[in-house]
C-alpha positions in Angstrom: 1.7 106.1 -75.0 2.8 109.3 -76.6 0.9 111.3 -79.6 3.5 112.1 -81.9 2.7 114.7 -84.7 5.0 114.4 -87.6 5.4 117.2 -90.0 7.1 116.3 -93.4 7.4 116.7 -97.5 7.9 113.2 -97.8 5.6 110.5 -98.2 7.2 107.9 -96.3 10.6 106.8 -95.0 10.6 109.0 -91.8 11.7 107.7 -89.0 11.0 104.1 -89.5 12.2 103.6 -86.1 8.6 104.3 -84.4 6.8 102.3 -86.5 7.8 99.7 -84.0 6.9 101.4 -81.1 3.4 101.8 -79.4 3.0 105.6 -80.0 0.4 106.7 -81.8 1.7 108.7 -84.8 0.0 111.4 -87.0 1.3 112.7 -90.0 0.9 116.1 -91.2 2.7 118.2 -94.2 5.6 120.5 -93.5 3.8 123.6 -93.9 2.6 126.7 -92.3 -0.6 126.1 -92.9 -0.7 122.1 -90.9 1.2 123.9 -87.9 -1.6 125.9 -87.7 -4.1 123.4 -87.5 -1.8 120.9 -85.8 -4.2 118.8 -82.9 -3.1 118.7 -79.6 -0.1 116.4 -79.1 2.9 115.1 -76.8 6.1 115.3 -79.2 6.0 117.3 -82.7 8.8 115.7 -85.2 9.9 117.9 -88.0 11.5 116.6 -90.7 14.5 117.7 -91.9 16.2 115.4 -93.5 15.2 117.3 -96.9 15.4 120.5 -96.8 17.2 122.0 -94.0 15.7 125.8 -94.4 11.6 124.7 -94.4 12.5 122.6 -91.3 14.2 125.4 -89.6 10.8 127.8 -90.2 8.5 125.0 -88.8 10.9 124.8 -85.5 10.3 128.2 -85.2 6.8 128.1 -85.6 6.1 125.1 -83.4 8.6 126.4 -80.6 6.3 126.5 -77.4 5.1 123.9 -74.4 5.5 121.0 -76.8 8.9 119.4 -77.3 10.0 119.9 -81.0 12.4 116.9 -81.9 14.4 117.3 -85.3 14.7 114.6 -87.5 18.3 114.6 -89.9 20.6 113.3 -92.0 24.2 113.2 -90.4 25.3 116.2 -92.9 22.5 118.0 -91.3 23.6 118.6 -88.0 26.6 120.9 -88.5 23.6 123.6 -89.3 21.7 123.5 -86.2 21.8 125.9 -83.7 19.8 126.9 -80.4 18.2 129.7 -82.8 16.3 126.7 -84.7 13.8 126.1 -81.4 14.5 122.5 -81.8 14.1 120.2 -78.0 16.1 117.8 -79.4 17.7 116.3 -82.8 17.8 112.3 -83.8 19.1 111.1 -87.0 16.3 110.0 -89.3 17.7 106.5 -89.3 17.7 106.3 -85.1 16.2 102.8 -83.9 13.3 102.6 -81.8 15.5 102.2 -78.2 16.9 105.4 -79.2 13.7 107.3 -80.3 12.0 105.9 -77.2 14.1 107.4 -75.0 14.4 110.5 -77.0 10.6 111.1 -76.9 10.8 110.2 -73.2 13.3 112.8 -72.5 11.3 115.6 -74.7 8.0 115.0 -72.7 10.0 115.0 -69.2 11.8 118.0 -69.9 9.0 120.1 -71.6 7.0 119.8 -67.9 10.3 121.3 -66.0 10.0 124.7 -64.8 12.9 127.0 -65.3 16.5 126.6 -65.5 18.4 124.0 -63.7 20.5 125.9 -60.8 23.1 124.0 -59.3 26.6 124.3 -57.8 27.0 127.7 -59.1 25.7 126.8 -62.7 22.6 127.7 -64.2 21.5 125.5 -67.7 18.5 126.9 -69.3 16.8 124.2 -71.8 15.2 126.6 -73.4 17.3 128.6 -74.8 20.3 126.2 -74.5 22.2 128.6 -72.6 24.7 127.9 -69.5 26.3 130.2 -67.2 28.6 130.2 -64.8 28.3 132.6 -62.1 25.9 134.8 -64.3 28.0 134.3 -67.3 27.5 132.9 -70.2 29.7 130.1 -71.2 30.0 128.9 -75.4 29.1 125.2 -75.1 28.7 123.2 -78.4 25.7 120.7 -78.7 26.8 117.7 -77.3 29.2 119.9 -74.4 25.6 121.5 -73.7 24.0 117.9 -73.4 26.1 116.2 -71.7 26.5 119.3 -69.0 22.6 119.5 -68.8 22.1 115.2 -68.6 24.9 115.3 -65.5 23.5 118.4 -63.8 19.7 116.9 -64.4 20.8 113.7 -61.7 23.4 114.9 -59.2 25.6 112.7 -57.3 24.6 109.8 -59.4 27.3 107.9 -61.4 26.9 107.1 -65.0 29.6 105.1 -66.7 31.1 105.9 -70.1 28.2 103.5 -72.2 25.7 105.1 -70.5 26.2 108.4 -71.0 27.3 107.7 -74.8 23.8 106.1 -75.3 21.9 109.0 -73.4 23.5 111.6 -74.8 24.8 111.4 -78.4 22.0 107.9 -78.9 22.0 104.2 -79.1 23.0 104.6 -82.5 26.2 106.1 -81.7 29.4 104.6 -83.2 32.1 106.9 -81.7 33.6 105.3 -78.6 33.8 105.8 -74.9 36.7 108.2 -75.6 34.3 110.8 -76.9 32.6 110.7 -73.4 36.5 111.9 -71.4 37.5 114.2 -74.5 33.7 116.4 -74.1 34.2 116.0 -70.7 38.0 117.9 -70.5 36.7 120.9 -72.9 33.7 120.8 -70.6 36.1 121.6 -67.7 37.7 123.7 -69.6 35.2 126.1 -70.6 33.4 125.5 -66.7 37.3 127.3 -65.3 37.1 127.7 -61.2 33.8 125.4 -61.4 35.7 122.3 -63.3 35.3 120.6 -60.1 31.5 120.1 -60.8 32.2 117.6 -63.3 33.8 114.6 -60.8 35.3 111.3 -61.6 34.5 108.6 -60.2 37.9 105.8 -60.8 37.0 103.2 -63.0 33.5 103.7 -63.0 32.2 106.9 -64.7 31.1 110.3 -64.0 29.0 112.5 -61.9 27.7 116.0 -60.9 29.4 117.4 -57.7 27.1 119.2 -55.5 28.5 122.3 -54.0 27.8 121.2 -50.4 28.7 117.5 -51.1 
């Protein structure tokens, strides 16, 4: 069980998703003034579902050894950037399979140590950067997630469903195309590395170790 430290304007209505989980949940305001008397927890959730600018200054604030996950409305995600601080983003409606794993993820990641290096890439979470070879590579979001979630569990396969529910969320409508059309600009945008991403007929996808 996770302590989850929600900062928010609202009264209620955010994500009603973990009321039906087993965390335990405190809620905070959105201000300055709670981050700096915010108790010790696993996940901070910052709500911006609201107002877009005040949740990107309490990112900013919060951005450190705990995982800052963004709460939004659809319309808010075209305004997020690695700039924000943010671990991670949900929609405010997300269900509670989705923010369970979301929280899992946060808490795993926030206790690696340095970039992933592998094959010739290295993916900092952190700064949501990827390189190639020393350089920098312009990933979008979801390019930058799904690069990261492959490289995270080399050689193992993951089929189209999976990958749509760990990367863009149970809630997810899109379908499995959305997986092979990220995965071509991935390719793309990886050039003489490409390889990296491998396919696996009629199952899925995997990472391709260098010395595999």
């Amino acid at each position: 069980m996770a302590h989850v430290v929600i900062f928010t304007r609202r009264d209620r209505g955010v994500l009603p998703g973990l009321e039906l989980l087993e965390h335990r949940v405190t809620i905070l305001p959105g201000t300055a003034e709670a981050v700096a008397h915010a108790p010790e927890a696993d996940v901070f959730v910052v709500d911006g579902a609201t107002e877009l600018a005040a949740a990107k200054a309490l990112c900013r604030l919060l951005e450190g050894d705990v995982p800052v996950l963004l709460g939004l409305t659809e319309g808010g995600f075209a305004a997020i950037t690695a700039e924000w601080g943010a671990s991670d983003i949900v929609l405010d409606s997300a269900g509670p399979a989705e923010l369970e794993a979301r929280i899992r993820l946060a808490i795993t990641r926030s206790r690696r140590s340095g970039p992933i290096v592998a094959s010739g890439l290295s993916i900092d979470e952190t700064s949501y950067q990827a390189k190639v070879d020393g350089r920098p590579i312009d990933l979008t979001y979801k390019e930058f997630e799904l690069l990261r979630f492959l490289a995270s569990h080399p050689a193992r396969v993951f089929t189209r469903e999976q990958l749509l529910s760990e990367v863009w969320g149970y809630d997810y409508f899109g379908g499995t195309r959305t997986v092979d059309v990220h995965v071509r600009r991935l390719r793309a945008k990886l050039g003489d590395l490409e390889t990296v991403i491998g396919t696996v007929r009629g199952v899925g996808y995997r990472f391709e170790l260098a010395d595999s």
